[in-house]
C-alpha positions, 0 to 999 in steps of 0.5 A: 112152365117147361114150354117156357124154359124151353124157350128161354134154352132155344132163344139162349142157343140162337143167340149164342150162335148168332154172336159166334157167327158176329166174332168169326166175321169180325175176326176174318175182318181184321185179318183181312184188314191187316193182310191188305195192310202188310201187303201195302206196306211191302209194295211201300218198301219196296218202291222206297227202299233202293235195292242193291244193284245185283238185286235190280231185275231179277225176274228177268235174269237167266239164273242157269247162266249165272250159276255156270259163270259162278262155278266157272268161265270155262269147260277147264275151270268148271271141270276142276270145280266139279273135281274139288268138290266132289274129292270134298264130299268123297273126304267128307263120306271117308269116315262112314266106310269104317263106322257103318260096318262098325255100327252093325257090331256096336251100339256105341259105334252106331251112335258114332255112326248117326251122329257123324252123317247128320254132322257130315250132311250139315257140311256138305250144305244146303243142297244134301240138306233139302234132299234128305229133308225130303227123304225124311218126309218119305216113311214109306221108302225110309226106315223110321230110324233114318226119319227119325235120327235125320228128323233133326235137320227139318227144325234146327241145323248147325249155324255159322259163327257171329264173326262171319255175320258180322263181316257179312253185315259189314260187307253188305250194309257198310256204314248203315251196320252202325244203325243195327243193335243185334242179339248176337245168338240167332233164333234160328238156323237153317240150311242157307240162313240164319236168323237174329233178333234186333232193333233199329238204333235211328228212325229210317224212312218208314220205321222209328228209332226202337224198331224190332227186327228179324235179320236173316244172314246167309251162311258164308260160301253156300252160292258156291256149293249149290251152284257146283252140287247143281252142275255135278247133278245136272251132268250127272243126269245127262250122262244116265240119260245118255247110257244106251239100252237103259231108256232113262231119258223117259225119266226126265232126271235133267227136268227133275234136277231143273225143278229141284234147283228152282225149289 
């Protein structure tokens, strides 16, 4: 009797394991089957769905080029759009020279502290905002009070209001707006977007009237400020590659610029 109990726990055991090993094949399966399909479906819109003309070939644009004729056609222009924001951010760090001596002798002038740089990094934009996501990554060379206060802007960040997204959108999509039904609070927020909730009002091409949506808007003036706080770096890291006797040219700060721009 125990030999045949026995058995029965082997045979139970076995077939146990052979029909997890049956699911987990299936479901890898079905996952297979529905990334092929979403792949599908993208190549789809994408050869169906007429693409703005700035959008046409971007691949092959030089996007160096293009950030320099945003920020200026000439030496003059781009120096005094390198000065303006500079003197901005200089305004915008003002207040923090009284707060952090203050936040050494009260706590509630620390708090004051913490709170106006993360509302000062927020407004600065989207390039200040990806340098001290990173920084807040980096336990080993930051306090775990600056990881921790400065944590905030990796999960939400501060939005623009629903009037801009709606110039935005009517900028952008003109009439077409009109097929849009939109939650007017986003789900989400980040450093160059934000994200809305909402659903097609008339059947298109390839989607049904009823139609869920995600509609990301991009925050008003951010090709502006990255494309200046991308040029002031870039000089800046050729202008310390170019200090004599201090050999920084071995530190490639101009390809470290360069790398985090594409990023």
């Amino acid at each position: 009797p125990k030999d045949s109990i026995t058995r029965y726990y082997q045979l139970v055991s076995r077939w146990k394991r052979n029909f997890n090993r049956l699911y987990a094949r299936r479901i890898l399966e079905l996952a297979a089957a529905s990334a092929a399909t979403m792949k599908f479906r993208s190549q789809l819109e994408a050869a169906v769905i007429e693409k703005p003309e700035r959008w046409q070939n971007w691949q092959a644009k030089d996007w160096e080029e293009t950030a320099l004729s945003s920020v200026g056609e000439s030496r003059l222009q781009r120096a005094w759009m390198a000065t303006s924001r500079l003197v901005s951010l200089a305004v915008l760090g003002a207040p923090m020279l009284l707060l952090y001596p203050l936040s050494h002798v009260s706590d509630r002038a620390k708090d004051a502290a913490w709170s106006y740089a993360l509302w000062g990094i927020e407004q600065a934009g989207p390039t200040w905002v990806k340098l001290v996501q990173w920084a807040t990554t980096r336990q080993d060379l930051f306090s775990p009070e600056f990881c921790k206060y400065f944590g905030k802007l990796r999960d939400e960040t501060e939005g623009h209001p629903w009037e801009d997204t709606k110039r935005i959108l009517r900028e952008e999509l003109g009439s077409a707006m009109e097929a849009l039904e939109l939650d007017p609070t986003p789900i989400g927020s980040g450093c160059v977007a934000q994200v809305y909730r909402g659903k097609l009002l008339e059947p298109t091409p390839l989607y049904p009237k009823g139609t869920k949506l995600a509609i990301k808007v991009q925050h008003p003036g951010i090709w502006y400020k990255v494309c200046v706080d991308f040029y002031i770096l870039h000089k800046v890291a050729k202008w310390l590659e170019a200090v004599p006797y201090m050999n920084l040219e071995y530190l490639s700060l101009s390809d470290t610029v360069r790398q985090f721009r594409d990023v």
